[in-house]
C-alpha positions in Angstrom: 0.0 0.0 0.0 1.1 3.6 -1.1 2.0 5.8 1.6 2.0 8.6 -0.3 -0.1 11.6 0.9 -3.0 11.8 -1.7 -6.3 14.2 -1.9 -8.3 11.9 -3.7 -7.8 9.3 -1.2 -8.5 12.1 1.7 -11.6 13.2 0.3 -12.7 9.3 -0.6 -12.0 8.2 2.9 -14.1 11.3 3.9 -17.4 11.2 1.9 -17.5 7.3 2.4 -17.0 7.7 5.6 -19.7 10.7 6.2 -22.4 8.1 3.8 -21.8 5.3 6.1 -22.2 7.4 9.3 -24.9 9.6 7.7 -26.5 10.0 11.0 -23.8 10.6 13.1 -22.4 12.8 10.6 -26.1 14.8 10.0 -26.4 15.2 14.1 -22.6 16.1 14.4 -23.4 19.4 11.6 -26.9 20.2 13.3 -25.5 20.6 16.7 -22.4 22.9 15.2 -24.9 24.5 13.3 -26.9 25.4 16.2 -24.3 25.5 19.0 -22.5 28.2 16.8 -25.4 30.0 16.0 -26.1 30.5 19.7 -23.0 31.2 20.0 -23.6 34.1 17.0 -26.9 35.4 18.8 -25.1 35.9 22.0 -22.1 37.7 20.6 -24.2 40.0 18.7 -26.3 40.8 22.3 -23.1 40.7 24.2 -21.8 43.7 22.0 -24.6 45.6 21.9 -25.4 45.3 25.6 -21.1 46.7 26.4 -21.7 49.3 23.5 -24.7 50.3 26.2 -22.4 50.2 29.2 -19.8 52.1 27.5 -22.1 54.8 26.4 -23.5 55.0 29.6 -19.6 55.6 31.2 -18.9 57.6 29.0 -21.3 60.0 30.0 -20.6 60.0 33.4 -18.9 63.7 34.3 -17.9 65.1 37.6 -19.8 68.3 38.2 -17.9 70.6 40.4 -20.3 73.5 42.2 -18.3 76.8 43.1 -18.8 78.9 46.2 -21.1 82.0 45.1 -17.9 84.1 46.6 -15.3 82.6 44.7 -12.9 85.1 42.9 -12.2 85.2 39.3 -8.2 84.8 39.7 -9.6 81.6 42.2 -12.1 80.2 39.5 -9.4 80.8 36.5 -6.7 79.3 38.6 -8.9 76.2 39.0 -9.8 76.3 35.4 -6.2 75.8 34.5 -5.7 73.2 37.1 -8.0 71.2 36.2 -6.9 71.2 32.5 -3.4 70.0 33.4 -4.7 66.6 34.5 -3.7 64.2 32.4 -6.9 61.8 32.9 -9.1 65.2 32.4 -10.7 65.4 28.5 -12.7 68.6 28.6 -13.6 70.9 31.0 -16.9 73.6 30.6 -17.2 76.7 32.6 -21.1 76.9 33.6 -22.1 80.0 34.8 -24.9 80.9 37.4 -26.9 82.3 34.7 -26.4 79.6 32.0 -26.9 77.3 34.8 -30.5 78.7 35.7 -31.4 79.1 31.8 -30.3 75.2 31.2 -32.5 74.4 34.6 -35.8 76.8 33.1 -34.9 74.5 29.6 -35.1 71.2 31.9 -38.5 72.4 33.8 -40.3 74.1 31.1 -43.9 74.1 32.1 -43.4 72.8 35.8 -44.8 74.7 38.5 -41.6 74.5 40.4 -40.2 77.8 38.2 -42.9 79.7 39.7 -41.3 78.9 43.5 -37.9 79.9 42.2 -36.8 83.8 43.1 -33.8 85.4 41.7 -30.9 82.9 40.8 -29.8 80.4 43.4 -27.9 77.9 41.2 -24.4 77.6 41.8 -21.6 78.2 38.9 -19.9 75.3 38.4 -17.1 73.2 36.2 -18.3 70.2 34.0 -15.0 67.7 34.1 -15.1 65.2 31.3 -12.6 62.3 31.4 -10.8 60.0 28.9 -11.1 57.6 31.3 -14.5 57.1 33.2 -12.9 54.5 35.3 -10.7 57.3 36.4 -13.7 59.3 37.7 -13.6 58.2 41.5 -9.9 59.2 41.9 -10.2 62.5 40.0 -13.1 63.7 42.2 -11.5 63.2 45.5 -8.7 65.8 44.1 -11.2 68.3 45.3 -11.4 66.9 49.0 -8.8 67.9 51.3 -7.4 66.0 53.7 -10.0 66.7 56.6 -12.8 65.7 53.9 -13.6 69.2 53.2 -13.9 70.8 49.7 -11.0 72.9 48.6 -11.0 76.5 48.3 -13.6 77.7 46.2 -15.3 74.8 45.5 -18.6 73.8 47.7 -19.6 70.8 46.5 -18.4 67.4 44.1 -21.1 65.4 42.4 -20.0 62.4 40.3 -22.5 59.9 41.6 -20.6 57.6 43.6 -23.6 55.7 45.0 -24.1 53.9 41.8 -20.6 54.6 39.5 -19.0 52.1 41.7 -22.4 49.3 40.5 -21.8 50.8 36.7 -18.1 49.6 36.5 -19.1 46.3 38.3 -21.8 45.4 36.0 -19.7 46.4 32.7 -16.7 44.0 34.2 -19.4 40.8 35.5 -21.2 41.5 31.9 -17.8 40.4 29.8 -16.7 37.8 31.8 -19.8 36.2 32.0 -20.1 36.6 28.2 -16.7 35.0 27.5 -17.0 32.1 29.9 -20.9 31.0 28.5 -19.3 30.9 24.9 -16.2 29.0 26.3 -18.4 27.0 27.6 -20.8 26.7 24.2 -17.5 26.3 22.1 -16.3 23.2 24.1 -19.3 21.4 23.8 -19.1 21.5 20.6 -16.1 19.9 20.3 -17.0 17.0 22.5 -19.8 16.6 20.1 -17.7 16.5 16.8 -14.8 14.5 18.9 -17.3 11.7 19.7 -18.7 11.5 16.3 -15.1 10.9 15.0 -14.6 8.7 17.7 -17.1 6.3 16.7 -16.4 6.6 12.9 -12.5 5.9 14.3 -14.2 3.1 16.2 -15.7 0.9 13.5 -13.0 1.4 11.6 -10.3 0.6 13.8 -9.4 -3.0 12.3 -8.9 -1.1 9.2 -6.7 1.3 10.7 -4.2 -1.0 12.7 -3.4 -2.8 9.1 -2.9 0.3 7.7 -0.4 0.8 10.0 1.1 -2.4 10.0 1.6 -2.5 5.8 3.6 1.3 6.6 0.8 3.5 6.3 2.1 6.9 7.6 0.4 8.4 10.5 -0.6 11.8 8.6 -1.7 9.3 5.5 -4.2 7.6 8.2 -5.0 11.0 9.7 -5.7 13.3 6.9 -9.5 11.9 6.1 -10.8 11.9 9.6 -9.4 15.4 9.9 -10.9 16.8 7.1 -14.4 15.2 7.9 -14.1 16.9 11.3 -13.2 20.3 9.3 -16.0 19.1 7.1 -18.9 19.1 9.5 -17.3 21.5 11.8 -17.1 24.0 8.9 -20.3 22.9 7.1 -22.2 23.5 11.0 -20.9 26.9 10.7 -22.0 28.1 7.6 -25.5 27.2 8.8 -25.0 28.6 11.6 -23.7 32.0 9.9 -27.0 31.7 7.6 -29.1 31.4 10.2 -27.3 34.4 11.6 -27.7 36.6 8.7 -31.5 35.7 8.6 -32.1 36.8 12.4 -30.4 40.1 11.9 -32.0 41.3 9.1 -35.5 40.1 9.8 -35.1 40.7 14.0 -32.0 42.3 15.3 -31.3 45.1 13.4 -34.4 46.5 14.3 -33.3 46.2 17.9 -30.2 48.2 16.9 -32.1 50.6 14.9 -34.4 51.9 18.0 -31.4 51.5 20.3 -29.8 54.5 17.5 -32.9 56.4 17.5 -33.7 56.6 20.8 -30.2 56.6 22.7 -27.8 57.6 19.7 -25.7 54.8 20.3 -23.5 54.1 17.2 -21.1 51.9 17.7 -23.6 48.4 17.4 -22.6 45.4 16.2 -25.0 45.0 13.1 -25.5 49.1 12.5 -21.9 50.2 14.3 -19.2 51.3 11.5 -16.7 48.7 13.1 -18.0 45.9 10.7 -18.2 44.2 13.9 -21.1 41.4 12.3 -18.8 40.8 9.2 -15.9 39.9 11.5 -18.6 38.0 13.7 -19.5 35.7 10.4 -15.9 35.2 9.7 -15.2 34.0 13.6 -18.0 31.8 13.1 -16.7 29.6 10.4 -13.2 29.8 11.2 -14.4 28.2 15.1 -16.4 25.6 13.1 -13.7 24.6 10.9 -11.0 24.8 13.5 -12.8 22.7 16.3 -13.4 19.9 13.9 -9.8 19.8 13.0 -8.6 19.3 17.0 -11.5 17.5 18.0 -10.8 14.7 14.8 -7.0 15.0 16.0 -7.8 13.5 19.6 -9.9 11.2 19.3 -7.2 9.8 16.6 -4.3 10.0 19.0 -5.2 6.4 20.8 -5.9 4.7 17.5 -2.9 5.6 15.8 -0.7 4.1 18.5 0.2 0.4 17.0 
């Protein structure tokens, strides 16, 4: 027997190997197809729900009120101050009079302008970061070491009681994300490794003379290989149809009121980041590559003679 490596005995071995197991073979593809396409769904939520997150930390802002005394060398010293921090992005002077206009804007209509006499808002400085994670440590730049506000300043708003709860959620959200598709992805290969297994299996007899007339290793190998890349790849190109079929017809109108009504733009299907396109291409790539490791151990014992 020829030892030489050969494609038409690869893909021979493959296809007669798929007809014979037909069934093993047909529930091996269904369960990549659908395990992957979970696995699509999710990815697709999981981006949109961080794109969420994100938006949401990166509008959080420290709002620092100034004393109604404060002097204009005191309030342009600040100014600068503030500017010269390296986690600080921008940083908007807010007058007592803008500050009660914006505040009329808010409460058009609302009785409570009819309780309000002359102008009792404070002027203050709107600090926006490059880093929101950055907000907690920034803020307490205005505390002294007593606890007290600096000079000038009377009060620091950043809302610590839930900015703390923000971060934690963004952080639990992608770890729990990466560990359920971990989790989806290796079952998936202990699917495709026992179908080989049991193709392996009733062929085993065949295998050992194989091996015993000088078959090579990678000449015995190279079909049960390519049928794992076969049905792994195969399950994922359902599984991206599928896919394509539930964003156009479901998801994408998800992302469109999520655009219209909270001008989030960076989406996975909508975003500019082509973040789908590269979702499709992980997809079958997964598919194709589980079936190739999967095949490869449950080969390893057989191949030992």
């Amino acid at each position: 027997m020829s030892a030489v490596f050969r494609p038409k005995h690869i893909f021979g071995e493959t296809f007669l190997s798929l007809k014979r197991n037909f069934l093993m073979g047909f529930t091996a593809i269904t369960t990549v197809a659908i395990t992957l396409f979970i696995v699509g769904v999710f990815s697709v939520l999981v981006f949109d729900i961080q794109s969420i997150l994100n938006s949401i930390e990166n509008q959080v802002e420290i709002a620092v009120y100034l004393k109604d005394n404060i002097s204009d060398d005191l309030k342009g010293y600040l100014e600068n101050e503030i500017k010269s921090w390296p986690e600080v992005d921008n940083v908007n002077f807010v007058s007592k009079d803008q500050a009660l206009e914006k505040f009329k804007t808010q409460n058009e209509g609302s009785d409570i302008l009819k309780e309000i006499q002359g102008n009792p808002l404070p002027a203050s400085f709107e600090v926006k970061l490059k880093d929101p994670q950055k907000v907690e440590q920034v803020a307490l730049r205005f505390v002294d070491k007593d606890g007290k506000s600096i000079e000038g300043v009377d009060e620091v708003i950043y809302g610590k009681s839930y900015i703390r709860k923000l971060f934690s959620i963004t952080a639990v959200t992608g770890t729990i994300a990466l560990l359920i598709i971990i989790i989806l992805i290796l079952a998936t290969m202990v699917l495709i490794y026992n179908t080989i297994r049991l193709s392996i299996y009733a062929r085993r007899k065949e295998i050992e003379v194989m091996k015993l007339v000088g078959a090579t290793n990678w000449y015995v190998r190279a079909p049960f290989l390519f049928e794992g890349f076969f049905e792994g790849f195969i399950g994922a190109g359902i599984a991206g149809l599928l896919l394509y079929f539930l964003n156009k017809f479901l998801l994408i109108k998800g992302e469109t009121a999520l655009v219209e009504t909270m001008h989030i733009k960076n989406l996975a299907i909508l975003g500019s980041g082509n973040i789908i396109i590269l979702i499709y291409f992980a997809i079958l790539i997964v598919g194709g590559f589980i079936g190739i490791l999967s095949s490869g151990f449950a080969l390893r014992r057989y191949l030992r003679v």
